[in-house]
C-alpha positions in Angstrom: 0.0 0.0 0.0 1.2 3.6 -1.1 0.6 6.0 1.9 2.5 8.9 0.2 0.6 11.9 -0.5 3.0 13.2 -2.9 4.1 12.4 -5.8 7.8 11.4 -5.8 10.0 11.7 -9.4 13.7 10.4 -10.1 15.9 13.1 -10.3 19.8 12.8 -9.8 21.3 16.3 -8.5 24.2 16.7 -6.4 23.4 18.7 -3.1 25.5 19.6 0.1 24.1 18.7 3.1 24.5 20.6 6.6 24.6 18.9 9.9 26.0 18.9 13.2 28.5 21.6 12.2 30.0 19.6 9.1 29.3 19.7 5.7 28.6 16.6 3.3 28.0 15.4 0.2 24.8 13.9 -1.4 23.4 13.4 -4.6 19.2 12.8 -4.8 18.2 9.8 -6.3 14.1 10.8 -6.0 12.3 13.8 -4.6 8.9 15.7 -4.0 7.8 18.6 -2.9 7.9 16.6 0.9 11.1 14.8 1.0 13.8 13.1 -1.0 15.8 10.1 -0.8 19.7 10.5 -1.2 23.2 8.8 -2.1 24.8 9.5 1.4 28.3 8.8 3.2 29.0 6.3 5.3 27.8 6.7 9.1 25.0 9.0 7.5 22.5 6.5 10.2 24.3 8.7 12.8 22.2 11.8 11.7 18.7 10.6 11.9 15.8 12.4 13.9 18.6 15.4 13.3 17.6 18.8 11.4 19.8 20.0 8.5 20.4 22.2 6.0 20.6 21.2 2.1 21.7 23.2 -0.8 21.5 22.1 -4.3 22.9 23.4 -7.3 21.0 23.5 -10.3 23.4 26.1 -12.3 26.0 28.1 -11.3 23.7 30.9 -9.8 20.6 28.7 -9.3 20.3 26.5 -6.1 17.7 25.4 -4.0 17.8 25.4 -0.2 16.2 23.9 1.9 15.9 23.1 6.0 15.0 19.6 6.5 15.0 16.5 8.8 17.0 12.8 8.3 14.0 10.7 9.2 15.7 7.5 7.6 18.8 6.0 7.4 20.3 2.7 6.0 23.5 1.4 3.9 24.5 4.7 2.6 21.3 6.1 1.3 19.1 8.8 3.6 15.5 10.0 3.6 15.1 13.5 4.6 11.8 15.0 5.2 11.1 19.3 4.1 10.5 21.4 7.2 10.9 24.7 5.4 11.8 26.2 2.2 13.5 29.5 2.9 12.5 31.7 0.4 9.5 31.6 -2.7 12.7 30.8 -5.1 13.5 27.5 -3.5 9.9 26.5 -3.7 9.9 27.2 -7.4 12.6 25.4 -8.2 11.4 22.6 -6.8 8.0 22.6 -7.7 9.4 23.0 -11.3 11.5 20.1 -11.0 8.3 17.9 -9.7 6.2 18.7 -12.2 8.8 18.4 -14.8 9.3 14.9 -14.1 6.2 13.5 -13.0 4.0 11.6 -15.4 1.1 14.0 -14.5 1.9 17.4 -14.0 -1.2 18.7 -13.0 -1.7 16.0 -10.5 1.0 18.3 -9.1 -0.8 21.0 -8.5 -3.6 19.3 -7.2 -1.5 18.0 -4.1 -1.1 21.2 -3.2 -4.4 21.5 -2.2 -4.7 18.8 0.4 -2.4 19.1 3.4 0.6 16.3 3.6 1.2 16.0 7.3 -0.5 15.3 10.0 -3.1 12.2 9.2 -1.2 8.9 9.6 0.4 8.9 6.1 4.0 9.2 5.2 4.9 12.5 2.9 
């Protein structure tokens, strides 16, 4: 059974993430407008339940950042989970990105409308 409420695309990007004070590197392998799952390091199990920071470059001068939470970790790979998009640009970006991808883009905008947390699924 699917509980997600959003729709997840592939979508290979490299990204810096920030936690703990250190700096590290990841590369998406799928992502929504909730969460993503990433290529980690090893030891990256160390950071669940911990907030973060993530930037991703798209371009040179185009990046998305994004404050987040590792909610699961296992054999190099991490789930992180969106607690806030900075600014309207990061949003965007992403929501570009989504839509881009996804099979049905205006299913995108659709789960906008309905709220993702808080009723027993998993974003």
């Amino acid at each position: 059974m699917n509980r997600r409420k959003r729709t997840r695309v592939e979508g290979q990007f490299t990204a810096t993430l920030l936690a703990g004070g250190q700096e590290y590197p990841v590369e998406t392998l799928n992502l929504s407008l909730n969460g993503m799952w990433c290529r980690a390091f090893p030891g990256c199990e160390a950071l669940v339940g911990q907030g973060c920071y993530l930037h991703l470059a798209l371009a040179k001068e185009v990046f998305i950042v994004l404050q987040a939470r590792v909610v699961r970790a296992e054999e190099g790979r991490m789930a992180l989970e969106y607690e806030s998009l900075p600014d309207e640009e990061s949003y965007a970006h992403l929501r570009n990105i989504v839509r881009f991808r996804a099979e049905d883009p205006d299913a995108i905008d659709q789960e906008q409308l309905t709220p993702a947390f808080g009723q027993g699924g998993e974003a």
